[in-house]
N, C-alpha and C positions, 0 to 999 in steps of 0.2 A: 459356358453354361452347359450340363450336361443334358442329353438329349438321351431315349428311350435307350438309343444303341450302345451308348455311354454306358448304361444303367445296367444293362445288359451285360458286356464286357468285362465290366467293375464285379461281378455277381461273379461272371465265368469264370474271372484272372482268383477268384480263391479256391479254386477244384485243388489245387495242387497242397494247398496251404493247411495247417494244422488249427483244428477249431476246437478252443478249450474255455471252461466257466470256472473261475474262483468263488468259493463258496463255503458257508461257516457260519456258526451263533455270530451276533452282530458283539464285536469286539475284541474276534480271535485272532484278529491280525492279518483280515484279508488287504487290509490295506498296504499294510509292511510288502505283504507278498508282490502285491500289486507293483507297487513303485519300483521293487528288482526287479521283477519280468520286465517293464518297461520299459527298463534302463539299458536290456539287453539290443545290441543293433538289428536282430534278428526277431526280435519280439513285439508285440504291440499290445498292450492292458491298461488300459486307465480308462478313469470315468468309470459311474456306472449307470447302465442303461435300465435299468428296474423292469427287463424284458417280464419277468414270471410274473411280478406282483402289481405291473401297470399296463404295460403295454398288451399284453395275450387278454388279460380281466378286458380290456378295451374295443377288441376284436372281436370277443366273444360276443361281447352284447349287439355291439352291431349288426354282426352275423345271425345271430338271434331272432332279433329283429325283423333282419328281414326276410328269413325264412318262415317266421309267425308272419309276415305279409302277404309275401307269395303264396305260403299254404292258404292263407284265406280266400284273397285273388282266384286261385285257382279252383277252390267249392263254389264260387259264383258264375263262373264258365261251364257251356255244356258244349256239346257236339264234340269233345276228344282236345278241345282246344284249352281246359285248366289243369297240362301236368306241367308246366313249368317249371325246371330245375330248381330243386335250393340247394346249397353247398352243405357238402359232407363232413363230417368233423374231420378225413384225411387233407380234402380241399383245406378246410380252413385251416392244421399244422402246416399246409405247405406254403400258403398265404404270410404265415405268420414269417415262417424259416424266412422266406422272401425277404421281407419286412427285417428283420434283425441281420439278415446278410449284409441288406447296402446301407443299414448303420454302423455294421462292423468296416465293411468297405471304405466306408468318409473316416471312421475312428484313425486309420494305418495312415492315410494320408496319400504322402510319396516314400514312406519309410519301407525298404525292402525287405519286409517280414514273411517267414513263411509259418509262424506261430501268432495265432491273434486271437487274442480271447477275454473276455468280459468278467468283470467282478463286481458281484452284489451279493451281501451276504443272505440277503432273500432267494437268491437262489436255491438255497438250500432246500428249501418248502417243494420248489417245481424239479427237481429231478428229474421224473419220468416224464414229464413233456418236454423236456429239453433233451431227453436220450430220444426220445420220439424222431424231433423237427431235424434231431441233428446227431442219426446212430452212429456216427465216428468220434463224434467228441471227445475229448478226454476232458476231466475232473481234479481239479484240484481241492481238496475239502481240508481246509484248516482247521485246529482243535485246539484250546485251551481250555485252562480249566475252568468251568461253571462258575467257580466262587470267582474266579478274577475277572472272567467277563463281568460278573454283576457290579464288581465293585468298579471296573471302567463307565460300566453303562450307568451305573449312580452318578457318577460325577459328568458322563457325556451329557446326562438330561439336566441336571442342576447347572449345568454350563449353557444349555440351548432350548432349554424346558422346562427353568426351578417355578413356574407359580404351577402347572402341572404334576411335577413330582410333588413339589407339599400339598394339593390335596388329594391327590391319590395314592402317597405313601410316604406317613407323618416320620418313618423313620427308614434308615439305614435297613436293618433287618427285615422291617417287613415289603421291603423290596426283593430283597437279594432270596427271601424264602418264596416270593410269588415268582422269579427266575427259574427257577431249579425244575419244573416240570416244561418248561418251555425246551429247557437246555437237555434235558435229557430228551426231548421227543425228536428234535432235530438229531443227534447222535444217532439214535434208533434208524431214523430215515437214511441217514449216512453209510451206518454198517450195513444195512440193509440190501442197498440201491449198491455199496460195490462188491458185495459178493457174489453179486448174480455181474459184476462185470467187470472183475476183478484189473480186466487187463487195460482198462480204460478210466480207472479210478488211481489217485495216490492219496494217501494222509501226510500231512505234514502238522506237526503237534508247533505251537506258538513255543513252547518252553524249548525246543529242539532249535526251534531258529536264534532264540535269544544266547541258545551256548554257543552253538556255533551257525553262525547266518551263510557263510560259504557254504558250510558241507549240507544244509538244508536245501540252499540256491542250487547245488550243483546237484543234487539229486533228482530237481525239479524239475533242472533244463534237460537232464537225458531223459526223463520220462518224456517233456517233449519233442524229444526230438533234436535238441540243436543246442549248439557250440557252446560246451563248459569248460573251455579254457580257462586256467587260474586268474590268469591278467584282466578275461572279461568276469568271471566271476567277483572277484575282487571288485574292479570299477564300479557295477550293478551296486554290491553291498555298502561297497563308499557312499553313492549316492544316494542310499536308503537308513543307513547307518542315523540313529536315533540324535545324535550329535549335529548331523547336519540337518536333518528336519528340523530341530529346535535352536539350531542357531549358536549351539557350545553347548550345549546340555549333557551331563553324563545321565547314562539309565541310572533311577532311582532319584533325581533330583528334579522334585515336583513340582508341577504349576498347571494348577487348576484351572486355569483358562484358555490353555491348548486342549488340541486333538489329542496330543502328543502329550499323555500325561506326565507319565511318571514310564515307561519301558521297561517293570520289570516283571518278573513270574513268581509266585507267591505273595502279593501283596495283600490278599485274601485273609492272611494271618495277621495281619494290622486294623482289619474291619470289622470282622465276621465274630460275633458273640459264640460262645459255644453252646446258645442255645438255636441259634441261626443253624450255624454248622450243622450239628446234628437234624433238624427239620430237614436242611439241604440234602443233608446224606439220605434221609430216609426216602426223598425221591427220586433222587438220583445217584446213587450209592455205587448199580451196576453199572451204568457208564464210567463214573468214575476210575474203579476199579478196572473197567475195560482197556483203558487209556494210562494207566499209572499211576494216576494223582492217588494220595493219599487221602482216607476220611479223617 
């Protein structure tokens, strides 16, 4: 059982190691990304720890709390004795960093990784607090296209959520047009957040991995840092390879009741009315364009 010194040590042994966040509209493929990274003997990614959109929201209010405590406590005291510390908002990113380190610590195990890094595609929202807790990290931000994500995310909610999606959206289109400003705000946050840090940021596009998963994998692992040998490259993408997640499946042959829909890129054009589309475009038209996709 681990003891403070333990905790301590576990915390220290990752000074050397590379700490990176997978992040994206939810259904651009952080997962795909995810299970290569993982696959690597050098790498550690899986699970997601929902650090930005549960864990920090959890800390805060704590914190909160008890600084609206102390600061009262301390107007009820006289003689010099009610200034009682409350914690700063640098205290509490360092509290947190803490907290998400010796989670990252138990996630590696005994695997001798010097690349370890978290995937939630809510991450995307927390950026700047996670460039904050953690100014060396590097970014991994996955990007497909808005219409495809929407039409994944139809069918993820109808799969794990259908009395929800029918009554808050009786159809196809009038989902995939209430996406479109979501999906172009996160983009914005993306371009944004890596041009001020260019060297610590990569894009990797969902349609780029599905042509070629190697040359995407391999671009990914020099950014981090570590060994993209063909033979491990290769392994990783075997292991992730849409065929083996669904058990003989080729990309494009559907089934609506996996994760694992359908694996392909343009599927958007099977969905999407052209009165959708155009709504779509008219919100997010420059991202699109940013990125290649076609209106």
């Amino acid at each position: 059982m681990d003891n403070f010194v333990d905790l301590a040590f576990r915390i220290g042994s990752m000074s050397h190691m590379t700490i990176f966040f997978v992040c994206g509209s939810v259904k651009s493929g952080t997962t795909w990304m995810q299970i290569m990274l993982d696959a690597h003997p050098a790498v550690s990614c899986r699970g997601e720890g929902h650090f930005v959109d549960l864990l920090v929201p959890a800390f805060q209010t704590a914190v909160n709390q008890y600084n609206q405590h102390i600061e009262w406590k301390n107007a009820q005291l006289i003689g010099g004795l009610g200034d009682y510390p409350r914690f700063t908002e640098l205290e509490l990113a360092y509290t947190i960093r803490t907290a998400i380190l010796l989670l990252l610590s138990r996630q590696a195990g005994d695997k001798p990784v010097i690349a370890i890094g978290e995937k939630t595609p809510d991450n995307i929202g927390g950026l700047p607090f996670l460039d904050l807790v953690f100014p060396h990290a590097k970014f991994i931000l996955l990007v497909r296209d808005g219409r495809d994500c929407a039409v994944s995310g139809w069918f993820h909610n109808r799969r794990l959520s259908s009395d929800w999606l029918a009554e808050t959206y009786p159809t196809f289109d009038s989902y995939a047009v209430d996406t479109a400003a979501g999906w172009a705000r996160e983009q914005e946050i993306a371009v944004k957040f890596s041009e001020q840090r260019p060297e610590r940021c990569l894009f990797v596009r969902y349609e780029d991995m599905a042509a070629d998963a190697a040359g995407a994998l391999g671009r990914t692992l020099r950014f981090l840092g570590v060994d993209d040998d063909a033979a491990i490259v290769a392994d990783c993408c075997g292991k992730a390879d849409f065929a083996t997640l669904t058990s003989g499946r080729s990309p494009g042959q559907e089934d609506t009741g996996s994760f694992f829909r359908k694996g392909i890129a343009g599927d958007w054009h099977n969905h999407f009315s052209a009165e959708a589309n155009a709504a779509f475009v008219r919100q997010a038209g420059p991202w699109l364009k940013h990125f290649g996709y076609p209106s």
